[in-house]
N, C-alpha and C positions, 0 to 999 in steps of 0.2 A: 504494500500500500504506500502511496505517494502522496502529499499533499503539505496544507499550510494559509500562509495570510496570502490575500489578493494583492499584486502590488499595482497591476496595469490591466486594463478591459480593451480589446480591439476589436468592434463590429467590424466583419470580414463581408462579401456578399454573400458567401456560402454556408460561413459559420465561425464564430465567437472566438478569439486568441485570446486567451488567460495568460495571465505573467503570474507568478506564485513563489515566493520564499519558502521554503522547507528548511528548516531546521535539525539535523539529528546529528547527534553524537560531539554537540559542539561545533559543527558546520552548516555554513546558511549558503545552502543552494538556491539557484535560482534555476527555475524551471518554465515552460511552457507547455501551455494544453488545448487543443483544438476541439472546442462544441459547438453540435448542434447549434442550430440558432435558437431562440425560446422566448417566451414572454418576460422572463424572470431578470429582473434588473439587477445583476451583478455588478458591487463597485468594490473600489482598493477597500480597504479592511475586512474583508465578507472573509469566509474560510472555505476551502473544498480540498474535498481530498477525492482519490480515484484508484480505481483496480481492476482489472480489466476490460469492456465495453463501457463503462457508466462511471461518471462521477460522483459526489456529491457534495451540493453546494449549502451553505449556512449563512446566512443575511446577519452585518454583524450586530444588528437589534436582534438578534436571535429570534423572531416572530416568527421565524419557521426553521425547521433544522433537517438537514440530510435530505433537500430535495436533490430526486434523482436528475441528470442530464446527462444525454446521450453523446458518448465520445465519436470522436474525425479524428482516425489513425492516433498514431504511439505521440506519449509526451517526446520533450526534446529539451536539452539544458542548454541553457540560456547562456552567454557571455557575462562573467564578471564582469562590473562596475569598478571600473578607474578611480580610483581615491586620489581624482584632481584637488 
């Protein structure tokens, strides 16, 4: 299982780029994840985590939690951030 804080949202035509932090073991990954398109208004702070076909997202008012949403192919990591 993968996941973390929202750090970037990109409406694609086809479907939704998530930018995401993970954190484990003392290291903060950054990662990317391709969904579905959806009604559901995902922004930076919100949490999702994902595991094989299906994510799932948590609004960070928490007023709903572990909505499901359909993945578009494998995650992919992201490039470090330059410490200009």
């Amino acid at each position: 299982m993968i996941g973390g804080l929202i750090t970037e949202v990109f409406p694609c035509d086809r479907f939704i780029e998530v930018h995401v932090v993970e954190e484990k073991h003392g290291r903060r990954d950054r990662v990317g994840l391709h969904l579905a398109r959806s009604n559901h208004n995902m922004q930076p702070g919100d949490t999702i985590w994902w595991q094989g076909g299906y994510a799932m997202w948590t609004p960070k008012s928490r007023r709903l939690t572990d909505v499901p949403l359909e993945r578009r192919g494998p995650s992919f990591t992201l490039p470090r951030k330059s410490k200009a």
